[in-house]
C-alpha positions as a Markdown table, in Angstrom:
| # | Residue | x | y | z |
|---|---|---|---|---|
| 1 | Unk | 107.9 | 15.2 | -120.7 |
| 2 | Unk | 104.3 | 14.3 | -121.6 |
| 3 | Unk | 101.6 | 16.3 | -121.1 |
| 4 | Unk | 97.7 | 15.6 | -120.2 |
| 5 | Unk | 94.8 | 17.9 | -120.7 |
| 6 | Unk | 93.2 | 18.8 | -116.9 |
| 7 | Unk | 89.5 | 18.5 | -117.0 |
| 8 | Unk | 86.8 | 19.9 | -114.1 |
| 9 | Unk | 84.2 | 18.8 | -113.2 |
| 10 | Unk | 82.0 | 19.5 | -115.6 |
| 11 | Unk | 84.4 | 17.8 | -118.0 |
| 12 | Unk | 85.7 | 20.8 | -120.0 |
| 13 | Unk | 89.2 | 21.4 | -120.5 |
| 14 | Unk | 90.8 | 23.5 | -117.3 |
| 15 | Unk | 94.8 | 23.1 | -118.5 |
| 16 | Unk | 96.9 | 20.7 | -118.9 |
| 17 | Unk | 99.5 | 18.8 | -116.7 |
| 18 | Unk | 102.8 | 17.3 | -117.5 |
| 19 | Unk | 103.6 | 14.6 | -116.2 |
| 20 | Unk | 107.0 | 12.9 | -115.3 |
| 21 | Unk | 108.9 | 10.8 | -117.4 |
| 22 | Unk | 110.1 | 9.1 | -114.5 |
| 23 | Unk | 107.2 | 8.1 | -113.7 |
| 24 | Unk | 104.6 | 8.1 | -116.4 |
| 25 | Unk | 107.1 | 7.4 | -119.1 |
| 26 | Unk | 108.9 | 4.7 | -118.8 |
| 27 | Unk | 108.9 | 0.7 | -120.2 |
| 28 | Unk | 106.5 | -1.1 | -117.9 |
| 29 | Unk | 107.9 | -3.9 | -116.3 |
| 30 | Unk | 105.4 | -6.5 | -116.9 |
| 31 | Unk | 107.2 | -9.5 | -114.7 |
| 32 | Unk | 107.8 | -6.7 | -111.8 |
| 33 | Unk | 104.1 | -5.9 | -111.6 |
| 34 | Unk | 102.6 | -9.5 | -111.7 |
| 35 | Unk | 105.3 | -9.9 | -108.9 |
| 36 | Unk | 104.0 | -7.6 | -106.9 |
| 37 | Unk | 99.9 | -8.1 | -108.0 |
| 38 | Unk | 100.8 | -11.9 | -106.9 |
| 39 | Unk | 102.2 | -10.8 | -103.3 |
| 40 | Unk | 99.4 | -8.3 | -102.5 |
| 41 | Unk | 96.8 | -10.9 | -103.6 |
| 42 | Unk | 98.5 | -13.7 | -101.5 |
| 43 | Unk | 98.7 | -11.4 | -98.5 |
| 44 | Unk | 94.4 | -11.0 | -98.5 |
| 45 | Unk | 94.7 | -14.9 | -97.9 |
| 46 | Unk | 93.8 | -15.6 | -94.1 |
| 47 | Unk | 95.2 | -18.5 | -94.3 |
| 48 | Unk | 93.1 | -19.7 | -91.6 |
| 49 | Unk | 92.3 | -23.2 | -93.2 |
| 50 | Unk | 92.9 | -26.4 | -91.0 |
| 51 | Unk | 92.8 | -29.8 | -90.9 |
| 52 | Unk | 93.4 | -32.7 | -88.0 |
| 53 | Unk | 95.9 | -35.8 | -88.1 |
| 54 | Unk | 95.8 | -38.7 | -86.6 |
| 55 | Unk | 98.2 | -37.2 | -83.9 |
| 56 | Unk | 95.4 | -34.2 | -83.1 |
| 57 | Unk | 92.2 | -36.2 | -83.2 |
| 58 | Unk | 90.5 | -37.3 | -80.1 |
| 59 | Unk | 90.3 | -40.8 | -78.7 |
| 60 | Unk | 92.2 | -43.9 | -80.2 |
| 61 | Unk | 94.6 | -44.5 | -77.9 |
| 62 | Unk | 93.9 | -47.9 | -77.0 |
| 63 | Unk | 94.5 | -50.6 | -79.6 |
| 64 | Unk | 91.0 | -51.5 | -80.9 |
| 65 | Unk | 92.8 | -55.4 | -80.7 |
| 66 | Unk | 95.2 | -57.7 | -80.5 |
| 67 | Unk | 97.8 | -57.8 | -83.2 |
| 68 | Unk | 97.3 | -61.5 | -83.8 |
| 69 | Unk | 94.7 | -64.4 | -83.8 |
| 70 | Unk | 91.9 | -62.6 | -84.7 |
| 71 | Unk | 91.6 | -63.3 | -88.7 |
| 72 | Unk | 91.7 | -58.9 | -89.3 |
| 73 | Unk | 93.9 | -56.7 | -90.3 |
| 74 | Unk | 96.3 | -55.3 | -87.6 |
| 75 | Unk | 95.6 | -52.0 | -86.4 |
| 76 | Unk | 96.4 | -49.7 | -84.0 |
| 77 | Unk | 94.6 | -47.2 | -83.6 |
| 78 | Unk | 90.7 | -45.8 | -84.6 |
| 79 | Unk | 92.1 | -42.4 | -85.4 |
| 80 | Unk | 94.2 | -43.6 | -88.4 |
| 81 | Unk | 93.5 | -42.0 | -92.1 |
| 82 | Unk | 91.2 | -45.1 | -93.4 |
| 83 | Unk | 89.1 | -44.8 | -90.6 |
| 84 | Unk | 85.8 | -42.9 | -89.8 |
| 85 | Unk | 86.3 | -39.7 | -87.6 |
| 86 | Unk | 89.9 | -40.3 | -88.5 |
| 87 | Unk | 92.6 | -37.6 | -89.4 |
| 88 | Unk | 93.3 | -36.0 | -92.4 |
| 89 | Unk | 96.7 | -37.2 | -94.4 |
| 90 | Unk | 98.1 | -34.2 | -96.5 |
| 91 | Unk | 95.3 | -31.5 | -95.4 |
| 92 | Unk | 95.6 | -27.8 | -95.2 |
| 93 | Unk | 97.1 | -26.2 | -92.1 |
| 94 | Unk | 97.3 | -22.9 | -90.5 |
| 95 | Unk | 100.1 | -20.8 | -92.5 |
| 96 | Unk | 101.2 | -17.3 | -93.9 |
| 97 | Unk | 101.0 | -17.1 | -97.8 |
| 98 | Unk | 103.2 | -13.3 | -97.5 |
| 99 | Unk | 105.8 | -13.4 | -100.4 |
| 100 | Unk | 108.7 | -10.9 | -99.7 |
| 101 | Unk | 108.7 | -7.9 | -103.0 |
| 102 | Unk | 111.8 | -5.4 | -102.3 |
| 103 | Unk | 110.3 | -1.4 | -102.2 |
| 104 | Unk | 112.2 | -0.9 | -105.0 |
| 105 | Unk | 110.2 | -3.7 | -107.1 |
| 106 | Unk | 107.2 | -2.6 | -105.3 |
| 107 | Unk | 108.0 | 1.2 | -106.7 |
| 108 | Unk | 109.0 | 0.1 | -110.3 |
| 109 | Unk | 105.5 | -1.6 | -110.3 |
| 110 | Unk | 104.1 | 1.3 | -109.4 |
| 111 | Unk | 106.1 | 3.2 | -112.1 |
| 112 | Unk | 105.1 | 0.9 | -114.5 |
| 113 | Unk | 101.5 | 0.8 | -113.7 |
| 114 | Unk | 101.0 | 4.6 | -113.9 |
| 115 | Unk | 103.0 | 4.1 | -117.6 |
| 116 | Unk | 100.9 | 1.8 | -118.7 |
| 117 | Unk | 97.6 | 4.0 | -117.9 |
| 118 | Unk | 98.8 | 6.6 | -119.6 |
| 119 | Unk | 100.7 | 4.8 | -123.0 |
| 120 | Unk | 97.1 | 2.6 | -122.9 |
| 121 | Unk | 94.5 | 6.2 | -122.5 |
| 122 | Unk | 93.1 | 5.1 | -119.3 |
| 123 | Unk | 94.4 | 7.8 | -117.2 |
| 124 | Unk | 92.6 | 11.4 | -116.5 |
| 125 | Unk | 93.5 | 13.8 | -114.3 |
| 126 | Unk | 91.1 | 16.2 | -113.0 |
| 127 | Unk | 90.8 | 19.4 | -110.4 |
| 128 | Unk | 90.2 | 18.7 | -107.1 |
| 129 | Unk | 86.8 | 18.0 | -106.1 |
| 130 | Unk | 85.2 | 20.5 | -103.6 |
| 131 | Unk | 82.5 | 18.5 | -101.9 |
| 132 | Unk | 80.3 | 21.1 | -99.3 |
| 133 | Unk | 79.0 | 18.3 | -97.4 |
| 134 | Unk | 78.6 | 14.6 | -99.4 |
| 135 | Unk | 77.1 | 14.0 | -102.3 |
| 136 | Unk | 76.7 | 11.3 | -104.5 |
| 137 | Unk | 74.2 | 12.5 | -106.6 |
| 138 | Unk | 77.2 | 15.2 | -107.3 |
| 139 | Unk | 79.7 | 12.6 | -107.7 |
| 140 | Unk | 77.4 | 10.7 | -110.7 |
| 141 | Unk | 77.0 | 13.5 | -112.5 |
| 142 | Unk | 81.1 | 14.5 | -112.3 |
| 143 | Unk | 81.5 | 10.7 | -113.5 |
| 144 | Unk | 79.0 | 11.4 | -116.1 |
| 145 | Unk | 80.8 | 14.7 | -117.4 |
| 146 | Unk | 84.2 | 13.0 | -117.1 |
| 147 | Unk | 82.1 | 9.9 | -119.8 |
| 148 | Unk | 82.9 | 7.1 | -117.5 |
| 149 | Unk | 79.9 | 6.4 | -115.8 |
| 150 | Unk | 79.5 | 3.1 | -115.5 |
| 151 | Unk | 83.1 | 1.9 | -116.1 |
| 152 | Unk | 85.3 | 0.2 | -113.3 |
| 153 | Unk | 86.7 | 3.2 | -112.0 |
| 154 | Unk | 89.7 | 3.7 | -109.3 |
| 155 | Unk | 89.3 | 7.0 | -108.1 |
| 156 | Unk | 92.8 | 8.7 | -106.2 |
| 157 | Unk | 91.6 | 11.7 | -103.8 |
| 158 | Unk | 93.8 | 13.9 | -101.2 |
| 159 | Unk | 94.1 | 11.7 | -98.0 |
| 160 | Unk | 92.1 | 13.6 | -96.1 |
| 161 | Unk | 88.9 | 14.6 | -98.7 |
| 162 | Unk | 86.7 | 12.9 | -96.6 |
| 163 | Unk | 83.9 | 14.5 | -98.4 |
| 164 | Unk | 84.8 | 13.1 | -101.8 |
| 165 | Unk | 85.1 | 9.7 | -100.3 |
| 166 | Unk | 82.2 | 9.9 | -99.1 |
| 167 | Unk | 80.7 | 11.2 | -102.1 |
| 168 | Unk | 82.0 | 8.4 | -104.6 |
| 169 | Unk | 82.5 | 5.1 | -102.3 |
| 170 | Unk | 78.5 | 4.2 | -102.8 |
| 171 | Unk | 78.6 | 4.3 | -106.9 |
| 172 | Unk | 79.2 | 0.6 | -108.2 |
| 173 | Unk | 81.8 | -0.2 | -109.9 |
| 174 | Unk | 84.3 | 2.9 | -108.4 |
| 175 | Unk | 87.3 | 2.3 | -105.9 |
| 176 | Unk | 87.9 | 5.7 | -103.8 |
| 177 | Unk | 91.8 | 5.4 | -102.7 |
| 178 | Unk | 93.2 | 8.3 | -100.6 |
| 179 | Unk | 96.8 | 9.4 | -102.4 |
| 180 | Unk | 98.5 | 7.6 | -99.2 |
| 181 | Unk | 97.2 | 4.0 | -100.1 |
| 182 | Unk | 98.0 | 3.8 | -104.2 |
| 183 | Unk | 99.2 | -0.1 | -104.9 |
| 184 | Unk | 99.5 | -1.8 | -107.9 |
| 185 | Unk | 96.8 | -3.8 | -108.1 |
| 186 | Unk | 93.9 | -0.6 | -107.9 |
| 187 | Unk | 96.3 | 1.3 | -110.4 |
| 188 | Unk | 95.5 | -1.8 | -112.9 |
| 189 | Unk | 92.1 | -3.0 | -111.7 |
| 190 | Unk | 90.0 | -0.7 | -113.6 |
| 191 | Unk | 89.1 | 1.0 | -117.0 |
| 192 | Unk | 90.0 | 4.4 | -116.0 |
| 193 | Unk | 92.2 | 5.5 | -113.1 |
| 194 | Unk | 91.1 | 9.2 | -112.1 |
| 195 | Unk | 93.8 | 11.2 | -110.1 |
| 196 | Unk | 92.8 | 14.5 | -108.4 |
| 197 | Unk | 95.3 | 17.2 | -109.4 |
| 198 | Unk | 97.2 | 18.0 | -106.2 |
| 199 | Unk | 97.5 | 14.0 | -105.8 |
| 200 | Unk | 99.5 | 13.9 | -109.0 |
| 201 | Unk | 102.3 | 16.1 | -107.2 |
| 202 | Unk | 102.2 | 13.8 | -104.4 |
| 203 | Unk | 102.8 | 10.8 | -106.3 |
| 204 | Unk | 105.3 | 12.0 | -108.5 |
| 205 | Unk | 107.5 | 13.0 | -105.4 |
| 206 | Unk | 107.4 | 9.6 | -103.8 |
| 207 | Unk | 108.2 | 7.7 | -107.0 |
| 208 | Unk | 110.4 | 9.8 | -109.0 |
C-alpha cells in the first residue's frame, strides 16, 4: 500500500495518507482510458450539423423542359446537386456521436488514471479547505503554498463545498470538480490533480 504525504494549506506537511492499491496501484490501461476519453469527447458533440438534398429543398418540381428537341442536356429538376440553390450530395445530418463504454471500462479508466497520477508525481492530496465565506484571493495563495500556481490544475472538493468552489472556479487554468463528478478526462487533463482529504475516502469506496 503506497503512501502520500498530506499537506495544508499553507503547504507543510500535516500526515500522510495511504492510498489503495486497488486503486492507485495498479497497471494503467492505456487502450481502456483513450476508450473512454474518446466517448466522453464524442458525447460534448451537439451533433446539430445539417445539410439539405435535393428531396428537402424548396421548389423544382416542375421540369425546367422538355426531355428532347431542345439541343441541352436533359434535366429534371432545378433542385438537383449541379445546380445553384440545389441540395447538398453527401452532407452532414443531424445524428448522435454517443459510443457505448461498459461501467466496468469506464471504472478501470478511472483506476488507471488515478495510477498514473500518482506512478507519474502529479497527484497531491491535501486537508480540506475551510472557506468562511469565498475567497479567491485565499485560494491563490493555497495554490501558491501547494507550488502550483499557474499549472493546469483539476481540483476534487466535497460535493457540497460550495465555498471552495466558489473560491477556486475564477483562477485560470484550475478545474473545481465536486468528488460526485470525477471522469477520466479531468483526472488526465492537467499537470497536477489536487484531491481534498475526505474526497479520497469517497473515491476509494466507489472504485475499489
Amino acid at each position: 500500500m503506497a503512501t502520500l504525504e498530506i499537506k495544508d494549506a499553507k503547504g507543510k506537511a500535516s500526515g500522510k495518507a495511504e492510498l489503495v492499491d486497488a486503486v492507485f496501484g495498479i497497471e494503467p490501461n492505456m487502450h481502456v482510458m483513450h476508450r473512454t476519453v474518446r466517448a466522453q469527447e464524442a458525447e460534448l458533440r451537439q451533433g446539430t450539423a445539417n445539410t439539405k438534398t435535393r428531396g428537402m429543398v424548396r421548389g423544382g418540381g416542375k421540369k425546367p423542359w422538355r426531355q428532347k428537341g431542345t439541343g441541352r442536356a436533359r434535366q429534371g429538376t432545378i433542385r438537383a446537386p449541379h445546380w445553384r440553390g440545389g441540395g447538398v450530395v453527401f452532407g452532414p445530418h443531424s445524428r448522435l456521436y454517443l459510443q457505448k463504454v461498459n461501467n466496468k471500462e469506464v471504472k478501470l479508466a478511472m483506476r488507471s488514471a488515478l495510477s498514473a497520477k500518482l506512478a507519474d508525481g502529479e497527484l497531491i492530496i491535501v486537508k480540506d479547505m475551510d472557506f468562511e465565506k469565498p475567497s479567491t484571493k485565499q485560494a491563490v495563495e493555497i495554490m501558491r503554498a501547494l507550488g502550483i500556481e499557474g499549472m493546469r490544475t483539476t481540483l476534487i472538493i466535497g460535493t457540497y463545498d460550495v465555498n471552495a468552489f466558489l473560491s477556486f472556479r475564477n483562477i485560470p487554468r484550475v478545474e473545481v470538480l465536486p468528488v460526485s463528478a470525477i471522469n477520466t478526462y479531468d483526472l488526465l487533463n492537467n499537470k497536477r490533480l489536487v484531491i481534498s482529504e475526505s474526497c479520497l475516502k469517497r473515491i476509494e469506496e466507489v472504485l475499489a
